[in-house]
Every structure is written in structure tokens, then in C-alpha cells.
C-alpha positions as CSV (number, residue, x, y, z in Angstrom):
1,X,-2.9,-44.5,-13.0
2,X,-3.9,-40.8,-13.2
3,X,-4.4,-39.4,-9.4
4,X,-6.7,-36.8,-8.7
5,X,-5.8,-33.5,-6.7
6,X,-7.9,-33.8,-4.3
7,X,-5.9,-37.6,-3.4
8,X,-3.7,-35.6,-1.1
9,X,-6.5,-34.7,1.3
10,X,-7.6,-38.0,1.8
11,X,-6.6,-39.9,4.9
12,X,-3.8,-41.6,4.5
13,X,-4.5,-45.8,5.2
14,X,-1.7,-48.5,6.0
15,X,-2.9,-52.2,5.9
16,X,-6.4,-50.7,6.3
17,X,-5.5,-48.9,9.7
18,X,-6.1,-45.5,9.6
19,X,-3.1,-43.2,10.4
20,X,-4.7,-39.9,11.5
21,X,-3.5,-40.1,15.2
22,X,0.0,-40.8,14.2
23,X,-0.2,-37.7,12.1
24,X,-1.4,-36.0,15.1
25,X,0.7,-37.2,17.8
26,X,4.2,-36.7,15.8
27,X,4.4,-32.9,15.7
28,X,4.4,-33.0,19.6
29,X,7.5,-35.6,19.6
30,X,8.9,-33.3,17.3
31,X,9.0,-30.5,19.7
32,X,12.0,-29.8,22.1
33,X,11.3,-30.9,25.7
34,X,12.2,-28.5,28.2
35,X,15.4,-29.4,31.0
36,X,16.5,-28.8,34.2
37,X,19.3,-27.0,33.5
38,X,20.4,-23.3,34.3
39,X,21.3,-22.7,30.6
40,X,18.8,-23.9,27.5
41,X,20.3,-24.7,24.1
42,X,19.2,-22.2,20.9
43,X,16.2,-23.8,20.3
44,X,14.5,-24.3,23.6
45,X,15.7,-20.5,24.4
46,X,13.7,-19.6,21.1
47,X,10.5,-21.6,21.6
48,X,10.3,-20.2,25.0
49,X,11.1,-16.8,23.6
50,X,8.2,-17.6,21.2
51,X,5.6,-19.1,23.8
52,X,6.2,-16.5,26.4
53,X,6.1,-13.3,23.4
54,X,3.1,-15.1,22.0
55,X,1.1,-15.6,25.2
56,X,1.7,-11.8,26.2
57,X,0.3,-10.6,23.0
58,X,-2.7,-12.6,23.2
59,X,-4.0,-12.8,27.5
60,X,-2.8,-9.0,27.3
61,X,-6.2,-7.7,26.3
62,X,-8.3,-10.3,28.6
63,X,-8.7,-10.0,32.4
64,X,-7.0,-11.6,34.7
65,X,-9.7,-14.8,35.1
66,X,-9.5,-15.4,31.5
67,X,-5.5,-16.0,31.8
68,X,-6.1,-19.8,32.9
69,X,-6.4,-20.3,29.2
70,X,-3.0,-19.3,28.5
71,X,-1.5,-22.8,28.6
72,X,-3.9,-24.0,26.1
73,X,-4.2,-21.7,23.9
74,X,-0.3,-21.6,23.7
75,X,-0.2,-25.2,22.7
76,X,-3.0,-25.2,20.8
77,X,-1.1,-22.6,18.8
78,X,2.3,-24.5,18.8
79,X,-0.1,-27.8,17.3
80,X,-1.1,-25.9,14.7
81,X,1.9,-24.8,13.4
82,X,3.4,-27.9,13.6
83,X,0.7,-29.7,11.7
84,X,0.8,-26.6,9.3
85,X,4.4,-26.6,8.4
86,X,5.0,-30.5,8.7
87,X,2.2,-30.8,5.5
88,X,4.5,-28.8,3.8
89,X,7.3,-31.2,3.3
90,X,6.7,-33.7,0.6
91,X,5.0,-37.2,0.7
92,X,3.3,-36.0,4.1
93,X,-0.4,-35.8,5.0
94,X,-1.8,-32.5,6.4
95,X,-4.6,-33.3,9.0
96,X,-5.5,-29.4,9.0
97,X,-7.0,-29.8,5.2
98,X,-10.0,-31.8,6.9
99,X,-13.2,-30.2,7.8
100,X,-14.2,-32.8,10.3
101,X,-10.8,-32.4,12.4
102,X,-10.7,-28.5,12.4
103,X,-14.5,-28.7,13.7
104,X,-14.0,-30.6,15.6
105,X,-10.9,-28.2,17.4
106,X,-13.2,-25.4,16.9
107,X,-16.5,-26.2,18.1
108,X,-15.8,-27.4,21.8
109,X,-13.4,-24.6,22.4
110,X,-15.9,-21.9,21.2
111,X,-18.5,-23.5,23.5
112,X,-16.4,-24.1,26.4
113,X,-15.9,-19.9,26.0
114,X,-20.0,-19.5,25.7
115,X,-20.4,-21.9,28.9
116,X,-17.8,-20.4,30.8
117,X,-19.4,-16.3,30.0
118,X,-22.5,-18.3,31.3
119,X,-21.5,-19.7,34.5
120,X,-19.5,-16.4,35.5
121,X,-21.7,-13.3,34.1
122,X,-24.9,-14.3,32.5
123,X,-26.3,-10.6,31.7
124,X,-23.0,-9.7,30.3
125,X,-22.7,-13.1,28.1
126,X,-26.4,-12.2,26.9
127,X,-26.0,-8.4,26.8
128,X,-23.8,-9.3,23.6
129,X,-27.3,-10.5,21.8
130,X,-29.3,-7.0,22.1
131,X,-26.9,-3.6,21.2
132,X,-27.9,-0.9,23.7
133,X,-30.4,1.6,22.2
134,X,-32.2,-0.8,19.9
135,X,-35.4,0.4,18.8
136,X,-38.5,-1.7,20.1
137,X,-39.3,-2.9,17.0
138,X,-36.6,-4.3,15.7
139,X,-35.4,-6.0,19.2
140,X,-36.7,-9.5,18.2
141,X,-35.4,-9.2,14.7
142,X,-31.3,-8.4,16.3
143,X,-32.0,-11.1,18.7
144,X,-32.0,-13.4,15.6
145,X,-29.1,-12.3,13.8
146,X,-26.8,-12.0,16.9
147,X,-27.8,-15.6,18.1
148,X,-26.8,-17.0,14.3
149,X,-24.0,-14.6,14.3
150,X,-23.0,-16.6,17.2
151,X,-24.4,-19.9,16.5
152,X,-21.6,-19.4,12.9
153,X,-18.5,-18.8,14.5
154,X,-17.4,-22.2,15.2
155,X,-18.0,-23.2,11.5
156,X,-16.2,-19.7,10.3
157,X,-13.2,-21.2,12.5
158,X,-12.9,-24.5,10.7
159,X,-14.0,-23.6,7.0
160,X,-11.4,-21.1,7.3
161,X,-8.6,-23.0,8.0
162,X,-9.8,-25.8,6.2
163,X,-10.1,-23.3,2.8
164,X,-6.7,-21.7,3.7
165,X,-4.7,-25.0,3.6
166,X,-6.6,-26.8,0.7
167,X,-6.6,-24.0,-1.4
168,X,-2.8,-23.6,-1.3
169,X,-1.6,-27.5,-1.4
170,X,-4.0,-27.0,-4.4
171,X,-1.9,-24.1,-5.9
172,X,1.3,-25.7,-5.4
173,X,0.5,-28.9,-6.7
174,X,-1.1,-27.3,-10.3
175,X,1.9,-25.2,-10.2
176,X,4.1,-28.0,-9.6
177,X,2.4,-29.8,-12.5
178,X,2.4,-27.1,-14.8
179,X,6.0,-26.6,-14.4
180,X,6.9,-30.9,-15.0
181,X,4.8,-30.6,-18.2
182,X,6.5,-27.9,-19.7
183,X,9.9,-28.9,-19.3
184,X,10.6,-30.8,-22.7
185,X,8.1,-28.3,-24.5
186,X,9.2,-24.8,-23.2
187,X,12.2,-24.9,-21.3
188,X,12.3,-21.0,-20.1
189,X,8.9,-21.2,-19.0
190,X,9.0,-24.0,-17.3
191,X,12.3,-22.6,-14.8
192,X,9.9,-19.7,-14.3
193,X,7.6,-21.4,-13.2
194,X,9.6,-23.5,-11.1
195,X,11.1,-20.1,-9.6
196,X,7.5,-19.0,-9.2
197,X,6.5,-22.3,-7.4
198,X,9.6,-21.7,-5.2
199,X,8.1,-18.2,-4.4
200,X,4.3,-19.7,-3.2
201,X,6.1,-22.4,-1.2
202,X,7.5,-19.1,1.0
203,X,4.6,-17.6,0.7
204,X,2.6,-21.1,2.3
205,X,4.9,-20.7,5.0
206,X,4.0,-17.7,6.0
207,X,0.2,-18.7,5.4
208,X,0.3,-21.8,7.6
209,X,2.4,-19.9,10.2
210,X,-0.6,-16.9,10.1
211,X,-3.6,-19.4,10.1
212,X,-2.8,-21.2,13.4
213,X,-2.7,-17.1,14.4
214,X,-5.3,-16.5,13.7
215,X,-7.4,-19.4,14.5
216,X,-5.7,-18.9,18.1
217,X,-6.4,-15.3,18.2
218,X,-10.4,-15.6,17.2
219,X,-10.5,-17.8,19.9
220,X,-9.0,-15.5,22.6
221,X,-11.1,-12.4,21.6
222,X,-14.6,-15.2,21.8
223,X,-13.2,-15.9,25.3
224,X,-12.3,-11.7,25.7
225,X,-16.4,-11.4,25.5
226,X,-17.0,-13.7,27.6
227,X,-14.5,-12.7,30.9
């Protein structure tokens, strides 16, 4: 039976049970707990190292009020990656690819940033809506755009992650396809392909590494206008 290329996007079904939350809850048994002990082993030294360097970089720019976010943003941002890099690996499901699951990451964190500019400086949170200086005349016209400029960031969030991921599980797999098909008919093409396939597997490394970046990092500077 000839499969499609989207099949790899769908959600994966055993016995008619859905396995979405498995695929979500395995990256963070994956991870490496943290001990009581003086002295850490490599990796738990290194994912701290990672965690604290990554949390500096991002709070360092936002006021102190806005660093109670730190904890979730760092583990949103280690969830990410793990999700990311585990779709990677053959025969496994990405739960990134999906629209409906980055939305639904994106939307309630941009809002809780919009509520939270709200609660704590209202004419600063709505001073982002009008530029200072605007002429008279077109004040009801930049009203409009900045409230659908804001009103679109959530669904930039998702539709670019979403885009990101598909697009290169897309690539690989057409590669990957390309490469089986001429083996028989053109051997030397076919290994350069392969070596060229080898080449955008690195390179969707580095992509689903960046993403969860920058999906993390859009978030922080929403919250930086908003404390």
C-alpha cells in the first residue's frame, strides 16, 4: 500500500486509543532528575549548565517582576527540544508538527503576558496600541493595525513552528525517498544523495534545537512589553 507523506503527521492510534499524551509525557522521563548529592554526574552538571546559561540570557533584558517566569519558560524550552529532537529518530511521532498542539502552547501563554501587562500597568500595556506623535488622523486607523498586530502573534507562534518542523520531516523523507529509488538505477547519485540527506539531518538538528529558541524567546520579549 502506497503511504502518503503527510502519514507521518498524523496521530499515531494503538487499539483505537490515541497516543498523544504518551508522546508528551515521555520526553520529561527522559530527562535526568536532579540529586542530593555534593557532586552531579556530566549530564546533570551540563543541563544545569544549560538551564541556568539559558535563563540568564533570556530574564536578563526583563525587570525583576517579570523573572517569576523563569521556571516556566526554562521548561517550556527544555519540552520543546525534547519533543523536537525525539521526532527525529526513526519510527517516532513528532507532536510539534500539529497546529492544534502548538496553539494550543502558544495562545494561553501569549494571553496570560497581555493579562498580566493588564492587571499591573494598564496605560503602559495600551500605550503599545498608539505610537507617540501620531497624527490625529490617522489615530483610529494605528489603533487597528496594532490591535491585529497583537490579536496575530499567537498564531505567528504556532504556524511557525508548525511550518518549521513539517517542512523539514517533509525534506528528509523526499530525500530519503529519492536516494532508495536511485540505488539500483544510479548508484553514484544515489550515495550523494544519501551523503546529502546525512547533511539536512544536522542541519534539522540544529533547526529543531533553534525553533524551541525561538518560540521561547518571542514569548519572553511579549512578556518584556508587558513588565
Amino acid at each position: 500500500m502506497t503511504l502518503s507523506f503527510f502519514d507521518q503527521f498524523e496521530s499515531p492510534m494503538y487499539l483505537g486509543v490515541p497516543l498523544m499524551a504518551l508522546a508528551l509525557t515521555l520526553p520529561w522521563l527522559l530527562l535526568p532528575a536532579p540529586t542530593t548529592r555534593w557532586l552531579n554526574n556530566r549530564l546533570l552538571t551540563l543541563q544545569s549548565w544549560f538551564i541556568n546559561r539559558f535563563t540568564y540570557e533570556l530574564l536578563s533584558p526583563i525587570n525583576v517582576p517579570g523573572h517569576k517566569w523563569a521556571l516556566l519558560l526554562a521548561s517550556l524550552m527544555m519540552f520543546l527540544i525534547s519533543l523536537n529532537m525525539l521526532g527525529l529518530l526513526p519510527y517516532t511521532f513528532t507532536p510539534t508538527t500539529q497546529l492544534s498542539l502548538n496553539m494550543g502552547l502558544a495562545f494561553p501563554l501569549w494571553l496570560a503576558t497581555v493579562i498580566y501587562g493588564m492587571r499591573t500597568q494598564p496605560t503602559h500595556a495600551l500605550g503599545h496600541l498608539l505610537p507617540e506623535g501620531t497624527p490625529p488622523l490617522l489615530i483610529p486607523i494605528l489603533i487597528i493595525i496594532e490591535t491585529i498586530s497583537l490579536l496575530i502573534r499567537p498564531l505567528a507562534l504556532g504556524v511557525r513552528l508548525t511550518a518549521n518542523l513539517t517542512a523539514g520531516h517533509l525534506l528528509i523523507q523526499l530525500i530519503a525517498t529519492g536516494a532508495t529509488v536511485l540505488m539500483p538505477l544510479m548508484p553514484t547519485v544515489a550515495i550523494l544523495t544519501t551523503i546529502v540527506l546525512y547533511l539536512l539531518t544536522l542541519l534539522e538538528v540544529a533547526v529543531a534545537m533553534i525553533q524551541a529558541y525561538v518560540f521561547v524567546l518571542l514569548l519572553s520579549l511579549y512578556l518584556q512589553e508587558n513588565v
